[in-house]
N, C-alpha and C positions, 0 to 999 in steps of 0.2 A: 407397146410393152408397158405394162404398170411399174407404177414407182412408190407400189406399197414398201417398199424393202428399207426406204427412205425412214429416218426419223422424225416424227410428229412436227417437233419442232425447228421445223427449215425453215432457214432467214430467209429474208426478200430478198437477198443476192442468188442466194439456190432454188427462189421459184422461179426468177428470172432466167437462171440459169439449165434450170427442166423445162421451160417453154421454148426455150433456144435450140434444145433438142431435134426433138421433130421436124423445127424449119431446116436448122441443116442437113437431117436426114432425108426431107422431101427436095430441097435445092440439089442436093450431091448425088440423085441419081437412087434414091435407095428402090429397090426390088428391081433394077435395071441390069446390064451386063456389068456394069462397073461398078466400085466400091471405093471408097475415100482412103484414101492414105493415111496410113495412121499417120503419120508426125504431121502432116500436114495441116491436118484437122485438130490436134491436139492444139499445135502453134497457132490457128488462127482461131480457134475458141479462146485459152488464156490470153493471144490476143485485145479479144473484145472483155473477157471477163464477164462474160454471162448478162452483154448489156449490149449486143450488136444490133447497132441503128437500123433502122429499114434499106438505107441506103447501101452499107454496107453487105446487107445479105443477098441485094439484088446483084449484085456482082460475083456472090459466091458460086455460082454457077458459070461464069464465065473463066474462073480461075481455077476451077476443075474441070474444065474441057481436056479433050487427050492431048490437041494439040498444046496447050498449057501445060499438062504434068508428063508429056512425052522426056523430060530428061531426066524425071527423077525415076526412071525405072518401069513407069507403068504405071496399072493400079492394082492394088492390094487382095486378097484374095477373101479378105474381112467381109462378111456378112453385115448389114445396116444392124440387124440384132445383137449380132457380135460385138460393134464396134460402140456401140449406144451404151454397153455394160462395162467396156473398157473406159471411156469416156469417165463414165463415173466411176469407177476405181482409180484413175489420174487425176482426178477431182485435188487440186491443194484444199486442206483445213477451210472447213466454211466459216468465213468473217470471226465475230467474237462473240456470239449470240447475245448482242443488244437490242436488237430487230425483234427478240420476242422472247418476252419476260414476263414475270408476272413481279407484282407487288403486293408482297404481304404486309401484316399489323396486328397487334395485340386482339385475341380471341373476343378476350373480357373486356371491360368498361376500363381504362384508364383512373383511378382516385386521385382525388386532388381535393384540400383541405383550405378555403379560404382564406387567403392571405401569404398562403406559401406555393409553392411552383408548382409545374406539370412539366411533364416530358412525353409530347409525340413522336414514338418510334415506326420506322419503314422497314423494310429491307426486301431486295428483288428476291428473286427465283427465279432462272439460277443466280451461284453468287457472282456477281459480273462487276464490273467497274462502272461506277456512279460518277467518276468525277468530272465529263463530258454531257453530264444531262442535264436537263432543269427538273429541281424540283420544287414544288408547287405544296403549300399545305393550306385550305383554304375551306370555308364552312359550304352555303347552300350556291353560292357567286363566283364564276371564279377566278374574276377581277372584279375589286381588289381582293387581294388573298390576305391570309393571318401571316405567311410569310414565305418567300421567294429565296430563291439560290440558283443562281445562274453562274455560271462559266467560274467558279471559285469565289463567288461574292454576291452577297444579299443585294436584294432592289426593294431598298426602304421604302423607294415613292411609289409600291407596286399595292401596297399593304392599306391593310382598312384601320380607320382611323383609332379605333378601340386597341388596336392590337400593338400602335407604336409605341418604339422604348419599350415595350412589353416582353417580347422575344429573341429569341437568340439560338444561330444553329450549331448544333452538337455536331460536329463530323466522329461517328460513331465505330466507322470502317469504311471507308468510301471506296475502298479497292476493292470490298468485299459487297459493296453494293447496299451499307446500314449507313443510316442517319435518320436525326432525328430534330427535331423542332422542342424549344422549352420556354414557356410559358409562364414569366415571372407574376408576381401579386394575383392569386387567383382571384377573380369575385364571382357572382352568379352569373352574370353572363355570359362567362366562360362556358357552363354547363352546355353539354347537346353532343353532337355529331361535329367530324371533321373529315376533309377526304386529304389522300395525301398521292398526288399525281407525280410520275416521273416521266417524263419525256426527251427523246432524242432524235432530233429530226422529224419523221412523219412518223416514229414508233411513239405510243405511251400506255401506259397501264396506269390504274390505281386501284384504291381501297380504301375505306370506313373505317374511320377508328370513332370512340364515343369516351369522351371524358365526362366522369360521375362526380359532380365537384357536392362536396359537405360543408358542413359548417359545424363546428367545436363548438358551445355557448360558451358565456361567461361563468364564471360560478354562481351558484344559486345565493339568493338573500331571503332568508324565513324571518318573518315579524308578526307580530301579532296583530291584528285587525280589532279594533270593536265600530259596531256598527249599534245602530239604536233599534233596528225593526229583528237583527239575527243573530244577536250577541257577539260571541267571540267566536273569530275566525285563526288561527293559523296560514300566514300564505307565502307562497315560495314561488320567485320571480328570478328570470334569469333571457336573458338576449342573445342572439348571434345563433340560432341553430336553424340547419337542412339537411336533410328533410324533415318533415318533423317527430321531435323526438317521441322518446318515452317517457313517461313520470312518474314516478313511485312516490308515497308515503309507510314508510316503517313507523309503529310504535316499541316504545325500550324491549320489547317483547321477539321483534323481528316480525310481527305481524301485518301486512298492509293493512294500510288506514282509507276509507274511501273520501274520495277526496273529487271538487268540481276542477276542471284545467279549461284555459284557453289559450287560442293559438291567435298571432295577430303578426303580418305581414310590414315590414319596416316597406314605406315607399322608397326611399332610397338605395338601400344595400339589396333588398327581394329577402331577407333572412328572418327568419321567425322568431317571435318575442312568445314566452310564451309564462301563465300565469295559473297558478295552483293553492284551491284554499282547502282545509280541514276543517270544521265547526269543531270548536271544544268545549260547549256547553253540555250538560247531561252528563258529567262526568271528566277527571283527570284524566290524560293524556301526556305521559310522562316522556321526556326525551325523544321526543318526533323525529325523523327524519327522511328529508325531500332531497329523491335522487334523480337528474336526466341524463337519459342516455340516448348516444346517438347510434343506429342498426348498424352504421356503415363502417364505423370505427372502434371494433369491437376491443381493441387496445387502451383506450384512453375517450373511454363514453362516460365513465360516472363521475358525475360534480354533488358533492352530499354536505350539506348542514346539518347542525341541527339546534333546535327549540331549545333556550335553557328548562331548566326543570321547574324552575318560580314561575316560569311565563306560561306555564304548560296544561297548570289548573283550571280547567274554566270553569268550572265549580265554584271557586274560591272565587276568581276573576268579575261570574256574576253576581256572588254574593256582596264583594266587594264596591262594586257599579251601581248596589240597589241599596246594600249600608249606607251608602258615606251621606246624602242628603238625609238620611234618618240621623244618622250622629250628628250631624251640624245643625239640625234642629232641636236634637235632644242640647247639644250644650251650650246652644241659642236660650234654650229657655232656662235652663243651670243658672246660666250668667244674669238671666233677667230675674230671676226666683233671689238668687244670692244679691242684686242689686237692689232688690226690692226689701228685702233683711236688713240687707245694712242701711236701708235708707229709715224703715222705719223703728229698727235700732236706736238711729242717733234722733228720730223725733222722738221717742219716749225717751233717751235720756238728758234731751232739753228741756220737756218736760218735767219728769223727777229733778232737776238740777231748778225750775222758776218755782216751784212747791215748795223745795226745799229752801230757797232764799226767802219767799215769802213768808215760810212758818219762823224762819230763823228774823227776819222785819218783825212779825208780830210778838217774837218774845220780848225782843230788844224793847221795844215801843211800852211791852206788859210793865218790864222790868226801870223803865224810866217813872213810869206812872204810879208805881208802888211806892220810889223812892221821894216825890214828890210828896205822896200822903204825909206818909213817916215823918220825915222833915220837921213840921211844927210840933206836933206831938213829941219828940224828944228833946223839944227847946223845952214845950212845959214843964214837963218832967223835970229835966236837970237845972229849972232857973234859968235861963240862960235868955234872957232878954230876945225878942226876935231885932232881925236885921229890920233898920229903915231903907 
């Protein structure tokens, strides 16, 4: 007889229990004169519980012999097909369907934002009671795991080395068959696939979850650049981002500005550094501004600066870079022109000042010699005896 009528999902108690069938119906005589007793048969099937040993079935034929069930009346007028259909309508409730479950998980990637947590969620199908199984959440190995829960309590020393002190489990609904795993200080290595196994006895299920870890950068720093072979640069630098971002340059206009970027890989973190310059020679370039953003975090992607408006010139900036040694030579030589003035300034008026003392010696020396003459001549004149 088929036992399509059956639902799909029959535990391993009721396929033991449907293979148990037929033996009793082939031990008890079936298509023979005689037919099993109901209660008989019922009482030593729940008996066995759909798990009757070899040993015990070889005897099932001895204990329905006629001499055997000659007190209880006879035997029954029960058809082997009749009674095989009765059998399973006295069937008590099968088990609790733990024996066959599935294990579900987030469709999408998990996000998770470097430096702050994650949460691996599970939950069976049907909703059944968890709190009797292990579960297992664990990458591509599946010892050691990222994290373990056995019998009401983690096994720390089950765990891979990266993952301790790290994690911690959520009983999320265990009665209803949800829990979850959470994953404190993200970093990039977190990034990939995870599977999350539940098991009970010889039953287990699992499934793929994929955590998409990001990385926020810092805020961006713009400065100006001058370089001697490409004038003046604009550049906007800024660390900490995954995958890698985007990078804009606006001028005061809202126009993009074009602009070189590079990406450069930290050894340590795995997180991208990433570096953006503007030229602003050939013209002013007023109020810049250098925006990144990250695809994944469409909430809180833009970090923006901007260029003051002095520094933003490069016009100015080269004219300024290629003046200043022309002005410090022009009033190099100012200084030496004006020292040379005063210098020969004060030798012409040393000059004019030994002329001048000399013609004033030569009067003096005129005006001695004159009065020397005079002298006896106005002795003669006035009688006046000369001196001995």
């Amino acid at each position: 007889m088929s036992l399509g009528f059956l639902s799909p999902r029959v535990s391993r108690r009721a396929k033991l229990r449907s293979e148990a069938f037929p033996r009793l119906i082939a031990l008890g005589g079936a298509g023979s004169n005689h037919s099993l007793p109901r209660q008989f048969s019922l009482n030593f099937y729940y008996a066995c519980g759909g798990f009757c040993p070899t040993w015990l079935m070889s005897i099932y034929p001895v204990c329905l012999s006629p001499a055997g069930m000659a007190k209880d009346g006879g035997w029954s007028s029960l058809s082997a097909s009749g009674l095989l259909v009765l059998l399973f309508l006295k069937l008590p409730p099968v088990g609790n369907g733990k024996a066959d479950f599935q294990v579900l998980g987030p469709q999408d990637p998990v996000l998770a934002v470097v430096g702050e947590e994650a949460e691996l969620r599970c939950w069976l199908s049907p909703r059944i009671s968890a709190h009797s199984m292990e579960l297992r959440w664990f990458r591509e190995e599946l010892s050691p795991a990222v994290h373990v829960r056995r019998a009401g309590r983690d096994e720390p020393e089950e765990q891979m080395r990266e993952y301790r002190n790290r994690t911690s489990f959520v009983d999320r609904d265990m009665a209803g068959g949800q829990a979850a795993v959470r994953i404190h200080r993200i970093t990039m290595s977190d990034n990939g696939s995870y599977h999350c196994l539940f098991t009970e006895d010889r039953a287990h299920a699992s499934t793929t979850l994929w955590l998409q870890v990001a990385g926020l950068g810092s805020r961006p720093r713009i400065q100006a650049i001058h370089t001697q072979d490409r004038g003046v640069w604009a550049e906007c630098a800024s660390e900490g981002w995954y995958p890698e971002p985007w990078v804009e340059w606006r001028d005061h206009r809202g126009q993009t500005v074009r602009a070189e970027t590079n990406f450069s890989v930290s050894p340590t973190t795995g997180l991208l550094a990433v570096v953006s310059r503007v030229a602003l020679q050939g013209g002013a370039v007023e109020a810049l501004s250098c925006s990144i953003s990250n695809s994944l975090l469409p909430g809180r992607k833009v970090a923006e600066s901007h260029l003051p408006a002095h520094l933003s010139r490069g016009s100015q900036f080269t004219k300024w870079r290629l003046a200043l040694p022309l002005a410090l030579l022009a009033m190099g030589l100012v200084m030496a022109g004006v020292i040379c003035l005063f210098g020969k300034c004060q030798r012409n008026a040393h000059r004019t000042q030994l002329r001048q003392e000399t013609e004033r010696r030569g009067q003096e020396q005129s005006q001695q010699s004159s009065m020397a003459v005079a002298a006896p001549l106005h002795a003669e004149v006035c009688g006046v005896p000369p001196r001995t």
